[in-house]
C-alpha positions as CSV (number, residue, x, y, z in Angstrom):
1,X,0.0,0.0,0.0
2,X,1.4,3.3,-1.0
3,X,2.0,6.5,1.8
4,X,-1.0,8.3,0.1
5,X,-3.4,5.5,0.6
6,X,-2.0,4.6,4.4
7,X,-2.8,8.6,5.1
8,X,-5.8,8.8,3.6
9,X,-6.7,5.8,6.3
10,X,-5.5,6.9,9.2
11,X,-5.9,11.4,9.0
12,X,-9.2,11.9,8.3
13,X,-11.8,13.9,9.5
14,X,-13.5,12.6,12.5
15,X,-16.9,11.1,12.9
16,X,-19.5,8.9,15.0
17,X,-22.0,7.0,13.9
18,X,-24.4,4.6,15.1
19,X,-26.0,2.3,12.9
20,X,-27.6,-0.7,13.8
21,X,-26.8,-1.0,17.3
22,X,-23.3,-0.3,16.3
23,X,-21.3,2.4,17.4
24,X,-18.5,3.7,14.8
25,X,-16.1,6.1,16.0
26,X,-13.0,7.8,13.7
27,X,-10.8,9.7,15.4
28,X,-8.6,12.2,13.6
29,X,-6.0,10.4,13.8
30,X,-5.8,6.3,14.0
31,X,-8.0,3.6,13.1
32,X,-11.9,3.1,13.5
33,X,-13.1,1.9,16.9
34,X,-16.3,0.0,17.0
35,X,-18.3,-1.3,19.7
36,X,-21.8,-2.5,20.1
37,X,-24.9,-0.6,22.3
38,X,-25.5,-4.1,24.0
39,X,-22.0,-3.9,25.3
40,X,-22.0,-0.5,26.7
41,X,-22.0,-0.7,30.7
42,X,-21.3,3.2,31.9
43,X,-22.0,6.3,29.7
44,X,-20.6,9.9,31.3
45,X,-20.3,13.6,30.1
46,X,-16.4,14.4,31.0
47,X,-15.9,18.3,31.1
48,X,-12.6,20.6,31.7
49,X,-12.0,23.7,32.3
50,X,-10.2,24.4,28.4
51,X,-12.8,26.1,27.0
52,X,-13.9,27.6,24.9
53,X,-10.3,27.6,23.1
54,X,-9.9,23.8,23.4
55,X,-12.7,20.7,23.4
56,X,-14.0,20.9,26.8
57,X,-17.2,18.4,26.8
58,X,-16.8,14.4,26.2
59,X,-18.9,12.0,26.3
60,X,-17.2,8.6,27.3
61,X,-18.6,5.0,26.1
62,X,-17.2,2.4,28.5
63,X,-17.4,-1.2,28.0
64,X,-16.4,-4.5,29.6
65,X,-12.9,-4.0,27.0
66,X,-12.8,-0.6,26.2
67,X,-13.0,3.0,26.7
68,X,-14.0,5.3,23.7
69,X,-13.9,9.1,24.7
70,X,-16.0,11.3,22.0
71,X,-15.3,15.2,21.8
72,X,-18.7,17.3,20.9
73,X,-17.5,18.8,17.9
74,X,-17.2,15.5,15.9
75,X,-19.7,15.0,13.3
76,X,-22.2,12.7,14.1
77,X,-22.0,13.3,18.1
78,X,-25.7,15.0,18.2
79,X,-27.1,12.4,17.0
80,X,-25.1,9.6,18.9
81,X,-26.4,11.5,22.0
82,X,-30.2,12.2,20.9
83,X,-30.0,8.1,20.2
84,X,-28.4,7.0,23.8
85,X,-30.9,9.2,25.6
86,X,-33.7,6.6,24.4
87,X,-32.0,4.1,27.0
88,X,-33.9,3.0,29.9
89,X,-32.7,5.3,33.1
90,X,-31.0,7.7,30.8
91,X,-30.3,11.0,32.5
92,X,-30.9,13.9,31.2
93,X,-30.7,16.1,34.1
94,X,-27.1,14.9,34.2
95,X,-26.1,16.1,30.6
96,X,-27.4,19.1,31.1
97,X,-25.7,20.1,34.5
98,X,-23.2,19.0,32.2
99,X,-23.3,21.3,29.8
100,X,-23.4,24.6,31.7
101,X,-20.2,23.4,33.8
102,X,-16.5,24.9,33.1
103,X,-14.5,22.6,35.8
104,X,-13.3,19.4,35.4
105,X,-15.8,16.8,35.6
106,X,-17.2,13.7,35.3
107,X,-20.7,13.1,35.3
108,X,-22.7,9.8,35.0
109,X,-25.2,9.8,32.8
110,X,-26.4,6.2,32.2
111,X,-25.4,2.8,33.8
112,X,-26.3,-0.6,32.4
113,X,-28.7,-2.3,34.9
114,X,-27.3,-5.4,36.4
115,X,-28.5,-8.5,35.4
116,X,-28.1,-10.2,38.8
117,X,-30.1,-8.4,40.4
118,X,-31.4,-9.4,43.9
119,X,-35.3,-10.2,43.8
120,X,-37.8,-8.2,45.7
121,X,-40.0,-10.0,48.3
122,X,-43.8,-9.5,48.3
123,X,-44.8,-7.0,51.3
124,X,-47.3,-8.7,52.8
């Protein structure tokens, strides 16, 4: 494979997608990451205090393997987000404290309910 086509791979502008229960992410620079919706276990909004000269607001996909960390100004992140606030227990509140901080943050937006979880006795 020749330089051009090896550049043309790896520098190019960076997206998000999410197709299919599939989550495509491009960063400027390196190689597609993908991961599934069904593997996602924590979703937060990361913030700093960088702004507004540098990316200060992040949303961070963390699975059982991996870690994807998503800046706001990549195409595709609007409607990532407007798709992930359809899950179950999704909060909103959350994104939008979120969005009106300047400090370095984390903030935990959604968190896969446990499958093991402990059942509830009748009140009788």
């Amino acid at each position: 494979m020749d330089l051009h086509r090896i550049i043309t791979k790896i520098i190019v502008p960076a997206y998000v997608e999410l197709t299919n229960n599939l989550i495509v992410y491009k960063p400027w620079l390196g190689f597609k990451k993908r991961i599934s919706t069904e593997s996602l276990q924590t979703i937060q909004i990361e913030t700093t205090d960088k702004g507004p000269l540098f990316e200060d607001f992040f949303m961070v996909l963390i699975t059982n393997k991996s870690v994807i960390r998503i800046a706001q100004e990549i195409k595709g992140f609007d409607h990532l987000l407007s798709e992930l606030q359809k899950l179950p227990g999704f909060d909103n509140e959350a994104v939008i404290k979120a969005s009106t901080c300047v400090d370095n943050a984390v903030f935990n937006v959604w968190k896969k309910e446990s499958l093991n979880k402990p059942i509830e006795a009748d009140p009788k």
